[in-house]
N, C-alpha and C positions, 0 to 999 in steps of 0.2 A: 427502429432497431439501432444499438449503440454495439457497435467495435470497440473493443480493448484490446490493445497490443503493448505486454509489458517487455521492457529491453534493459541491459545492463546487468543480468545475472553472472556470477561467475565463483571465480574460486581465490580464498583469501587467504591469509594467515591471520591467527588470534592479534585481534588488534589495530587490524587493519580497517581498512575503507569502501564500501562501493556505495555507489547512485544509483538505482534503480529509480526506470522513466515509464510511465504509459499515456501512451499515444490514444486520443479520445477518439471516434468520429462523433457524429449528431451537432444538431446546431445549437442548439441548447444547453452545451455543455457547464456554461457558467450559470445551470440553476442544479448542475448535480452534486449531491454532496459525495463525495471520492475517499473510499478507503482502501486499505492495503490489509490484507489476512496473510499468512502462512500455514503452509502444515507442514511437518516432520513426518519422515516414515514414522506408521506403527501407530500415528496421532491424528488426534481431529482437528479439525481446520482452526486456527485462533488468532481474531483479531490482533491487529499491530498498532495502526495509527488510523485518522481521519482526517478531513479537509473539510470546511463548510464549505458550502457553493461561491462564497466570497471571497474566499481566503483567510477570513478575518477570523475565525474559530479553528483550535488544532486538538485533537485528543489522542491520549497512545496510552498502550497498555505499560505498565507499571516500571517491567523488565526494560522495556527501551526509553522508556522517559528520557533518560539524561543523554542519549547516545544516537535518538535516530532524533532526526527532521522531517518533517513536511508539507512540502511548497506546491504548489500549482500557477500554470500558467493559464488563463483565458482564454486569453488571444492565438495561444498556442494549440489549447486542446489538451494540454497535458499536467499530468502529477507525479510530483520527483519524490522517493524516499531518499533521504540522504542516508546513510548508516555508516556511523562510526566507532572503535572501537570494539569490533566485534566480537563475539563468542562462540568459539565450538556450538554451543546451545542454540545460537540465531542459525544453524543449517537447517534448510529446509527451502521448500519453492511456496516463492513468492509470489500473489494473487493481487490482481488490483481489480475493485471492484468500484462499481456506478449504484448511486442510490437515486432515482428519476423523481423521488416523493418532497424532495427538500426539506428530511427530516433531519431532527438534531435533538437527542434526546438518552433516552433509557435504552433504546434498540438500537442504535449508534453500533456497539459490537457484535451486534449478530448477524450470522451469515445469512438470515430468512428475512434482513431489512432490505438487502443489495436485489438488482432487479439483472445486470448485468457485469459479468466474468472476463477477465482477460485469461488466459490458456496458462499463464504461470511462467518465472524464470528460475532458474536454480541457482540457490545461493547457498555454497560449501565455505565453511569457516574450520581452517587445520588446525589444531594444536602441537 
């Protein structure tokens, strides 16, 4: 069983900055590959970013490419999105999910690759 606890949600202005963190358990954690989804009210859940198990691979969806980051710690247990720049359009709560299979591939952005959910933080960007 893997716990996910994401932290760091909040509320911003267009332009602005947050980090959102999530907190791993399991011992294993530097063989899982770690991603981050959102969803918008009214909308389906849709991948943001990835982590390989290493650190050493990073993948994000198109719209945050040049604006969001993300790092993982090992030793720590945990995976930081960095986001910068925000948009009204990045509102929505944010999901950090575990992939236990140490894949890295074609299924990389879908929700039916992740095997476990963190409960979600909300992130509001004002215009």
């Amino acid at each position: 069983q893997v716990q996910l606890v994401e932290s760091g949600g909040g509320v911003v202005q267009a332009g602005g900055s947050l980090r959102l963190s999530c907190a791993a358990s399991g011992r294993t954690f530097s063989t899982y590959t770690m991603g981050w989804f959102r969803q918008a009210p009214g909308k389906e859940r849709e991948f943001v970013a990835a982590i390989k198990w290493s650190g050493g691979s990073t993948y994000f969806r198109d719209s945050v490419k040049a604006r969001f980051t993300i790092s993982r710690d090992n030793a720590k247990n945990t995976v930081d999105l960095q986001m910068n720049s925000l948009k009204p359009e990045d509102t929505a709560v944010y999901y950090c999910a575990a992939d236990l299979q140490m894949g890295w591939g074609a299924s990389l952005t879908s929700s039916r690759t992740y095997d476990y959910w963190g409960q979600g933080t909300q992130v509001t960007v004002s215009s």
